[in-house]
N, C-alpha and C positions, 0 to 999 in steps of 0.2 A: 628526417626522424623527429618525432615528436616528444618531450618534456612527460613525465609525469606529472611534475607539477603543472603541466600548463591541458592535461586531461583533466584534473581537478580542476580547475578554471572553469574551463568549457561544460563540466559536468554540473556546476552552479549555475550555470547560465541556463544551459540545456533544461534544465528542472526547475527554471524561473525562481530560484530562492535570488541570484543576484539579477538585476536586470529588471527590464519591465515584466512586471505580472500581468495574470490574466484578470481579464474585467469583472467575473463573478467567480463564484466558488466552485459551480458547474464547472465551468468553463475547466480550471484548474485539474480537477479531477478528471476531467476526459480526457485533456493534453497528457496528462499522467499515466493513463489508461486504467493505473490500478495502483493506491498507496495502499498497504499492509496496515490494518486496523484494529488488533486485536485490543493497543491499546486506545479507546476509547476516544479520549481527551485528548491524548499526545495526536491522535490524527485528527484533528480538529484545528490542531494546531498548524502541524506541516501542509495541513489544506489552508489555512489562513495566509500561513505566512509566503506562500506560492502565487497569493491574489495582489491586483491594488491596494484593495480596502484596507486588507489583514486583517478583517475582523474574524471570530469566532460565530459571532451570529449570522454571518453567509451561509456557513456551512451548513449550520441548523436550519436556517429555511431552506437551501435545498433539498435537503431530507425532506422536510415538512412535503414541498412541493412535490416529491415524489420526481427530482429531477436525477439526486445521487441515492443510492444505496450504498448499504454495506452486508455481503455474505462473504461464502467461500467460495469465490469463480476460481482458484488456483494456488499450489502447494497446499492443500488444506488450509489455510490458515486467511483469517478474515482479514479483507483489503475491502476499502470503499472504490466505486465504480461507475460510470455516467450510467444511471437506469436501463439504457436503452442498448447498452453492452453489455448486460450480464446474461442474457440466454444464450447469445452464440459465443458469451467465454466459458461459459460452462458447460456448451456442447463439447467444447474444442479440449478444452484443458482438464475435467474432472473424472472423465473416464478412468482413467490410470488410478486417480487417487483414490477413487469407490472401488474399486477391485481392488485396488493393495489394501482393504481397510476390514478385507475380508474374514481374516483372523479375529481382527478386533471383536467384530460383529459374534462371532462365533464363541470367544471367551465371553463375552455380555448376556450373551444367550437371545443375541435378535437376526430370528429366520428372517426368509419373503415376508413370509406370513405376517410378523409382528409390522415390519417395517410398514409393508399394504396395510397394515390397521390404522398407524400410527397417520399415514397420508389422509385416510378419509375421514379421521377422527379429527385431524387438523382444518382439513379443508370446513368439515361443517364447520365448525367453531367460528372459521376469519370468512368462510363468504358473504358476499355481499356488501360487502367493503369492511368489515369488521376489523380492530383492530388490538392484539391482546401482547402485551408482556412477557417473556421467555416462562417465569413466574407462574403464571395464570396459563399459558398454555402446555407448562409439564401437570398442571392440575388436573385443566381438559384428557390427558393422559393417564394418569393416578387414576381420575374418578372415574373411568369406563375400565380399569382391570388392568392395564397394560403401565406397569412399576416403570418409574423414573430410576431408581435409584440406583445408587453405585455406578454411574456417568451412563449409564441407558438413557436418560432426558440427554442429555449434551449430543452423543451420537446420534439419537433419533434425529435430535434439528441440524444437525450440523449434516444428515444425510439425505432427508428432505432438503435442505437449502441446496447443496450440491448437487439432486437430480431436477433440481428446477424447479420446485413447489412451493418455498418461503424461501423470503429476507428478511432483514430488519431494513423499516423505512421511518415512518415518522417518529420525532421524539414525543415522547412523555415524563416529565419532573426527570429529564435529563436521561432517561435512558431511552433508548433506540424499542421499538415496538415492530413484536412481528407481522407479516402481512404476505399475503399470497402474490405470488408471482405473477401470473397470468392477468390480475385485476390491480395490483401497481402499477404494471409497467404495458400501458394500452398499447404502447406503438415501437416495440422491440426492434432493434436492427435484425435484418436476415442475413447471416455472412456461413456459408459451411464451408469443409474440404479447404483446398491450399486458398480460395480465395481469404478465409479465417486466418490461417497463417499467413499470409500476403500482408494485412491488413496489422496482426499481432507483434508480428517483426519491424513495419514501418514508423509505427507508435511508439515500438518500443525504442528503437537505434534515436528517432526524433527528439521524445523524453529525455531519456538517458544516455546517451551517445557522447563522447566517445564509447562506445561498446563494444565486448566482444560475439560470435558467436556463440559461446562460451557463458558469456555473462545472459544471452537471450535465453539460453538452454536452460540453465539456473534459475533465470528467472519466472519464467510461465512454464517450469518443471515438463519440457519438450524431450524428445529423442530427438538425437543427431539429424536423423533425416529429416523430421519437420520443421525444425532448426533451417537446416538448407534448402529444406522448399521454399519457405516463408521469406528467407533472405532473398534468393533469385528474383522472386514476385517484387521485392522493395529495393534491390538494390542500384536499381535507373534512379532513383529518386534522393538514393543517398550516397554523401561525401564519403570518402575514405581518409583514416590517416596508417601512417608505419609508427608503431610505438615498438622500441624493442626487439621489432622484427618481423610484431602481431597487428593482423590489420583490424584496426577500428573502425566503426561505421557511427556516421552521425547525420542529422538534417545539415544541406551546407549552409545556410542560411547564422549559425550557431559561431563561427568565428568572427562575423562582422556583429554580434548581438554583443561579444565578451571584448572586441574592441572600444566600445562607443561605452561601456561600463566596467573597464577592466579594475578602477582605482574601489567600486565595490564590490568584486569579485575578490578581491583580496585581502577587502576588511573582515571582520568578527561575525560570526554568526553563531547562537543559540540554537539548537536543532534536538524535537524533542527525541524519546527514546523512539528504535523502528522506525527511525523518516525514511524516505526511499535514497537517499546520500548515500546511506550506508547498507540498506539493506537490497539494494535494487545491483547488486553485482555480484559474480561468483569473484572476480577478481578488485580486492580493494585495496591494493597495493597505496596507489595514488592519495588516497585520502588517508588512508590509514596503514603503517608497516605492519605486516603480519604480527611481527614479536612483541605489539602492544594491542594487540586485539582482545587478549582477557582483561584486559585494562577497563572495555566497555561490556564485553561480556562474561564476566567472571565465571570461568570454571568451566564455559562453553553452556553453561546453560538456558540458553534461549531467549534470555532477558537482559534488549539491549538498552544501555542508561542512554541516557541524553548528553550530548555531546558542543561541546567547545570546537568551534573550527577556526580557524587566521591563517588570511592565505591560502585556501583550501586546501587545509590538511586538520586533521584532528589535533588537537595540542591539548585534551584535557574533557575530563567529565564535570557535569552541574546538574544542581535539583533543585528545588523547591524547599526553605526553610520557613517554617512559622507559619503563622494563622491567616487564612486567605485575604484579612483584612490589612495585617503586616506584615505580607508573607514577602521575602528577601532572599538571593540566590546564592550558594555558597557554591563554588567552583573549585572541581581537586585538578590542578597541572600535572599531565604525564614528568614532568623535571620540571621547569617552574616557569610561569607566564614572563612575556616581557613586561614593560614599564606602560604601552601601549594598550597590550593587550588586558593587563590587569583592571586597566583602566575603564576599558569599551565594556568590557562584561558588566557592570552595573545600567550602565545607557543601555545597553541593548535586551537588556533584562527587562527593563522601565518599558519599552514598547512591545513585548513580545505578545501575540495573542492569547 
């Protein structure tokens, strides 16, 4: 029987925040398969802090280089992604989510019709390698008749991104630029049907693991049964543990990783708001008790702060105070830091990405 505590371990190791990281930022992102980026910056960050380097400007020439992107391959909601995984995740995974979104489309007032507009009105605009600003291509929108407004620009891209037609790739004065799918990404993986699941499950339990199927289902927003196809296909390849009674799946490779680094697996870590720690589990027992979970997201409402870990568990929220020139990090303790740990948050702040 396995420790809670010692699944949060593993789960810092698993997700390269303690241990050796990966060589470039790519690299980081694909071992990941998928970090949740809606917050911009903050995923900039949890992709830094996953590499060697830890810097922030990996991340940005990846983009640049057209190696990561970031759209919506899954749950709706924008996660960066190795370039060359995102058609067959969002063969696999956004079906569901563009029919459930059907309503939506329907109070906005955008048929086929509009959406087919909005595709071809897009694609002139970025072909040929063209490259334009969320900004600039709701104008492309506006100025041929077809209104932005009252979240119809948001839906329209955010439904072209999820049928395969745009992402955001290269930066511009720090913000992500759209760009067509088909002419970013030259040389796409091909993966359908269970070998897709096969392949989503393996990455996934590798990354994140200890895992449950539970936690896979939640996370790439699967049914049951794909769930279990995808397991079957990965699980020759992966370890098992008993937690509780529930069987967890991990790469085995992941206990002798958190051996040979266990004294920083246990130290302090900074983790900005949405890193995959916390957001990559339907079950977060281990890191985090249920009964303090509005603690990081207040009220349940979807916005999660940036978190204090020691020990691999949560112990506490942190931000960013003052002017980016003297800017210093103020930390709230869920009941109050130790002597240690009050201590490390100022150092580990001083290196953070």
């Amino acid at each position: 029987m396995t420790s809670l505590h010692e699944v949060a371990l593993l789960r810092l190791v698993a997700q390269r925040i303690a241990g050796p990281g990966s060589a470039t930022a790519a690299d980081a992102v694909r071992w990941m398969t998928a970090l949740q980026a809606q917050d911009y910056s903050g995923a900039l960050t949890s992709v830094a802090l996953r590499t060697s380097t830890g810097t922030r400007r990996d991340i940005r020439a990846a983009l640049d280089a057209g190696e990561v992107v970031r759209s919506w391959p899954m749950r709706g909601t924008l996660h960066l992604v190795a370039a060359e995984d995102l058609p067959w995740m969002l063969q696999l995974m956004t079906p569901r989510v563009v029919a459930g979104a059907a309503a939506r489309r329907a109070r906005l007032g955008l048929d086929a019709t509009a959406l087919e507009r909005a595709r071809e009105l897009a694609v002139g605009a970025l072909a040929g390698g063209r490259r334009l600003s969320r900004d600039e291509l709701l104008a492309v929108w506006d100025g041929a008749g077809l209104t932005t407004a009252g979240q119809r620009g948001y839906h329209l891209l955010w439904h072209l991104a999820q049928t395969g037609t745009l992402c955001f790739g290269p930066v511009r004065d720090d913000q992500q630029l759209i760009v067509l799918v088909d002419e970013w990404i030259p040389d796409p993986r091909r993966l359908e049907g269970d070998e897709a699941l096969g392949e989503l499950a393996w990455r996934y339990f590798c990354s994140h693991g200890p895992a449950t199927v539970k936690d896979l289902m939640r996370w790439g927003h699967l049914v049951a049964g794909d769930a279990r196809t995808g397991l079957a296909l990965a699980r020759a390849r992966l370890a098992t543990l008993d937690v509780d009674g529930v069987e967890h799946l991990m790469d085995p490779r992941t206990p002798e990783v958190l051996e040979s680094c266990r004294r920083e697996a246990r130290g302090v870590f900074l983790l900005p708001g949405f890193d995959e720690l916390i957001l990559g589990y339907q079950d977060r027992r281990c890191v985090l008790p249920a009964e303090l979970a509005d603690r990081i997201v207040p009220g349940a409402n979807g916005m999660f702060r940036a978190t204090v870990v020691s020990d691999g568990e949560v112990v506490g929220t942190w931000k960013h105070v003052g002017l980016r020139a003297k800017r210093r990090v103020e930390a709230t303790p869920f009941e109050s830091f130790t002597e240690d740990v009050a201590g490390a948050i100022p150092r580990v702040y001083a290196e953070l990405p």
